[in-house]
N, CA, C and O atoms as a DFTB+ gen file, in Angstrom:
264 C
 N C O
     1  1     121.102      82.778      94.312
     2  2     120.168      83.546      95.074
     3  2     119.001      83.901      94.165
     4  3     119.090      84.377      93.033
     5  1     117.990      83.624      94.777
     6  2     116.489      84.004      93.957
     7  2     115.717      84.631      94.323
     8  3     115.623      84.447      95.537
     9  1     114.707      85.667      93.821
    10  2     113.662      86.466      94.307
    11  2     112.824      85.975      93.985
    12  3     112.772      85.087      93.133
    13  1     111.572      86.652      94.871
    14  2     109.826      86.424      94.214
    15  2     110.039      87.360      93.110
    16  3     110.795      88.213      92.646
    17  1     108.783      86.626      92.928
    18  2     108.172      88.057      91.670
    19  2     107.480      88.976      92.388
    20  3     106.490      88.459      92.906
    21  1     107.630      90.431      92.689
    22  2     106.873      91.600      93.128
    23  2     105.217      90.871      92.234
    24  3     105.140      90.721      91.015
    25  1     104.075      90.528      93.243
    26  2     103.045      90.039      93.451
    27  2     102.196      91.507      94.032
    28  3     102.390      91.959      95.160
    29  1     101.455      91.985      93.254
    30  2     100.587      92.925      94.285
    31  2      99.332      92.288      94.708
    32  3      98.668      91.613      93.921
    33  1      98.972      92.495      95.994
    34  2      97.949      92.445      96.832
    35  2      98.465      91.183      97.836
    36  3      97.885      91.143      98.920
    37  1      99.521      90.122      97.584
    38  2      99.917      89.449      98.060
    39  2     100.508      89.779      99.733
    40  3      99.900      89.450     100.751
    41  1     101.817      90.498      99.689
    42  2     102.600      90.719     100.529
    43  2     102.949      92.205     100.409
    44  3     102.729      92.778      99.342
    45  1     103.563      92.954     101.603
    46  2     104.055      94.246     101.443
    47  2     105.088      94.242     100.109
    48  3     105.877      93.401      99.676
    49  1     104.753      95.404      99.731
    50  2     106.390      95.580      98.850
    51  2     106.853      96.662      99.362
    52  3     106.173      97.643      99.664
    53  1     108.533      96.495      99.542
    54  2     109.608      97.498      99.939
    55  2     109.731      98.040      98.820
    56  3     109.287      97.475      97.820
    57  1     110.516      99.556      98.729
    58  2     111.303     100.351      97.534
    59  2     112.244     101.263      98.356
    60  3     112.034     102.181      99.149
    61  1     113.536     100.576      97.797
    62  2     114.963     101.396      98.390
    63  2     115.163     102.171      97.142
    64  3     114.800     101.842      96.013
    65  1     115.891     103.417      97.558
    66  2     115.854     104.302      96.573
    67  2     117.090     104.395      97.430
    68  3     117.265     104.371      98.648
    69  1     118.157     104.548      96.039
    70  2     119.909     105.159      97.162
    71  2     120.196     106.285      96.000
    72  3     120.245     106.105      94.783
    73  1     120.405     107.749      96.894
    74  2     120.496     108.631      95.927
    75  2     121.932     109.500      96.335
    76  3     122.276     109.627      97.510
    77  1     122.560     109.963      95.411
    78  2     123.935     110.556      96.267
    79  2     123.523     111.593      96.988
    80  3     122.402     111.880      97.410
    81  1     124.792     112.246      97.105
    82  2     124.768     113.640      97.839
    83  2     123.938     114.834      97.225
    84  3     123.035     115.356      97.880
    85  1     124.227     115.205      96.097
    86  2     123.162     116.105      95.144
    87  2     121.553     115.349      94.819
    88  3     120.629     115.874      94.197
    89  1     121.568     114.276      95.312
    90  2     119.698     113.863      95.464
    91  2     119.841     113.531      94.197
    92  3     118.740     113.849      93.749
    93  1     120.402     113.141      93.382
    94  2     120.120     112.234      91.662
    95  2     120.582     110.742      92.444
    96  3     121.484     110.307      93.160
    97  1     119.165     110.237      91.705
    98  2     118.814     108.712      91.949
    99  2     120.023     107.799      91.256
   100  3     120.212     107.665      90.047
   101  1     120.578     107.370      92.041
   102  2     121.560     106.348      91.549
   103  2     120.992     104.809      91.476
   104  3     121.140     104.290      90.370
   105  1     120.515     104.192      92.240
   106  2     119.477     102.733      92.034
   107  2     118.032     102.699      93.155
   108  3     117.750     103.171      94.256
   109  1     117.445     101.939      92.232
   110  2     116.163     101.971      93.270
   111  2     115.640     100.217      92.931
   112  3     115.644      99.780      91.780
   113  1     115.294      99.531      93.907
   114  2     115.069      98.588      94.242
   115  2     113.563      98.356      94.739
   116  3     113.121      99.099      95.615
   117  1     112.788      97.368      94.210
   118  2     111.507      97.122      94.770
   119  2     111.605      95.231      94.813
   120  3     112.062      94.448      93.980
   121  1     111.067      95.034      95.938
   122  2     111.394      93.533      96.374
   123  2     110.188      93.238      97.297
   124  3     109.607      94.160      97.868
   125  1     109.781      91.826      97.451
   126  2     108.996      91.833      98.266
   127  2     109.173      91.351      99.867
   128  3     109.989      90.456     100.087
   129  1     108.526      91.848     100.828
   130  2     109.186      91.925     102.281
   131  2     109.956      90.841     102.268
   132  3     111.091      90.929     102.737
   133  1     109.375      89.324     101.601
   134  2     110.464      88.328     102.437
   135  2     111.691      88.495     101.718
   136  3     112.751      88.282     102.306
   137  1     111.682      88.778     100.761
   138  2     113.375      89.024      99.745
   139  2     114.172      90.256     100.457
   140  3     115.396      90.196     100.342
   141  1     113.513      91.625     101.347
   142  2     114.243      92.525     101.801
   143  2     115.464      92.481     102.533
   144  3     116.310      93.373     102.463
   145  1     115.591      91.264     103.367
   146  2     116.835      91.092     103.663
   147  2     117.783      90.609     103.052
   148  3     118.884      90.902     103.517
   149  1     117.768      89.844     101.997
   150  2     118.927      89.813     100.934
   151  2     119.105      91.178     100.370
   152  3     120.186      91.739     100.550
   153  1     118.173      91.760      99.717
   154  2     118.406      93.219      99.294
   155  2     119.167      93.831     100.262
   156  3     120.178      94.286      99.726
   157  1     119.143      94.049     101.448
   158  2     119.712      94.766     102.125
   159  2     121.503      94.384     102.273
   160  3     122.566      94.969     102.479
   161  1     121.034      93.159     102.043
   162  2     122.783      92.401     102.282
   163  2     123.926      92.699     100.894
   164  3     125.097      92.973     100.631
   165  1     122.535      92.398     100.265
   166  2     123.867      93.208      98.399
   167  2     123.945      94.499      98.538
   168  3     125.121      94.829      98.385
   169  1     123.070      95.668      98.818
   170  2     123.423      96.958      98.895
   171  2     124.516      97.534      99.710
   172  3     125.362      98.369      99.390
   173  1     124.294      96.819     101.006
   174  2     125.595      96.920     101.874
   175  2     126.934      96.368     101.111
   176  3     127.944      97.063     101.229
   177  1     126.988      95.553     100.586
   178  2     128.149      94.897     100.272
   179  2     128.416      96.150      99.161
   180  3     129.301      96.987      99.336
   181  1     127.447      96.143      97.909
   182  2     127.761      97.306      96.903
   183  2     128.233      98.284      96.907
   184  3     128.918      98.713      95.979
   185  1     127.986      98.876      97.939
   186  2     127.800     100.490      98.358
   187  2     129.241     100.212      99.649
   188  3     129.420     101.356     100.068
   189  1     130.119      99.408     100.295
   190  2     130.700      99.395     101.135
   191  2     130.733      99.877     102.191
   192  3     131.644     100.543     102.684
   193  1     128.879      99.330     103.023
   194  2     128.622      99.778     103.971
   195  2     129.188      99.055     105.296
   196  3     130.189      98.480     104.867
   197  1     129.127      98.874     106.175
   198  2     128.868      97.783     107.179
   199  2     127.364      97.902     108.235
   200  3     126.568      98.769     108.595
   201  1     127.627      96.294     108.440
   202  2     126.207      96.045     108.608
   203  2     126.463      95.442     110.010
   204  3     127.286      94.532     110.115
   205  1     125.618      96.031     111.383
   206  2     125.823      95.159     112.409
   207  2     124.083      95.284     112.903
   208  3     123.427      96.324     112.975
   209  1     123.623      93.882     113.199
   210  2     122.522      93.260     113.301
   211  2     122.230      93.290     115.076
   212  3     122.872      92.660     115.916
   213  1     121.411      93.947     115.248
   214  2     120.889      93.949     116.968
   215  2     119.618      93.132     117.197
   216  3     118.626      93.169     116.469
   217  1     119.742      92.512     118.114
   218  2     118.298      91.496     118.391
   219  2     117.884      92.422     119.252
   220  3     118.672      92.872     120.084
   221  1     116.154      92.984     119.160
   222  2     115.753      93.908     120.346
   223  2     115.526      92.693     121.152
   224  3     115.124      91.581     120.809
   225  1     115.946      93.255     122.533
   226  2     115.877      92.963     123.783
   227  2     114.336      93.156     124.218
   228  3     113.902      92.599     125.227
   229  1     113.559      93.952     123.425
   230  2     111.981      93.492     124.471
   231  2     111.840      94.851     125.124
   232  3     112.661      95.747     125.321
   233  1     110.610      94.740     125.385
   234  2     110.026      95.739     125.981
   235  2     109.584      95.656     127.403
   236  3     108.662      96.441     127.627
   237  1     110.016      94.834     128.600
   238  2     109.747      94.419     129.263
   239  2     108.411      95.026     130.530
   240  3     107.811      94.393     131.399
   241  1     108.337      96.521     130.118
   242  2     107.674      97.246     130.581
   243  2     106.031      96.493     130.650
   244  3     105.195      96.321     131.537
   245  1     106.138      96.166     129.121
   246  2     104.795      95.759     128.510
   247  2     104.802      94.088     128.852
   248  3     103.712      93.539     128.690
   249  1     105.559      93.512     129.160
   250  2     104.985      91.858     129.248
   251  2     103.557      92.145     129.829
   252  3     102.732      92.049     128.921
   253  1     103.064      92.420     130.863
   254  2     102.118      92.142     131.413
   255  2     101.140      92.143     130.639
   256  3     100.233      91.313     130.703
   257  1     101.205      93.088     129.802
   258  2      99.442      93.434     128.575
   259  2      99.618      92.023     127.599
   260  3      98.808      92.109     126.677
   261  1     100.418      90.756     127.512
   262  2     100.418      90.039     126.662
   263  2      99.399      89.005     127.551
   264  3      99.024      87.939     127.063
């Protein structure tokens, strides 16, 4: 698995910050948007979260303004 190099002016950059219960910074992460979803997939795994993925369904209200 490979990252970009954090590039500024290029692309957004994310920064996850995971801090415990008393607010002391335990890891902080900066990645760039297209790498954020791997980041998200090791932290979950690290941290023994679970992860369930929803496709939005749409706004159907709004088709018409497209």
């Amino acid at each position: 698995m490979s990252f970009n190099k954090v590039r500024l002016g290029v692309n957004e950059i994310f920064e996850v910050i995971v801090k415990d219960s008393n607010g002391r910074k335990i890891e902080e992460w900066k990645c760039m948007k297209d790498d954020f979803p791997k980041v998200v997939k090791i932290l979950f795994n690290k941290f023994g979260l679970t992860m369930e993925i929803k496709e939005p369904k749409g706004n159907k209200d709004l088709d018409w303004a497209i």
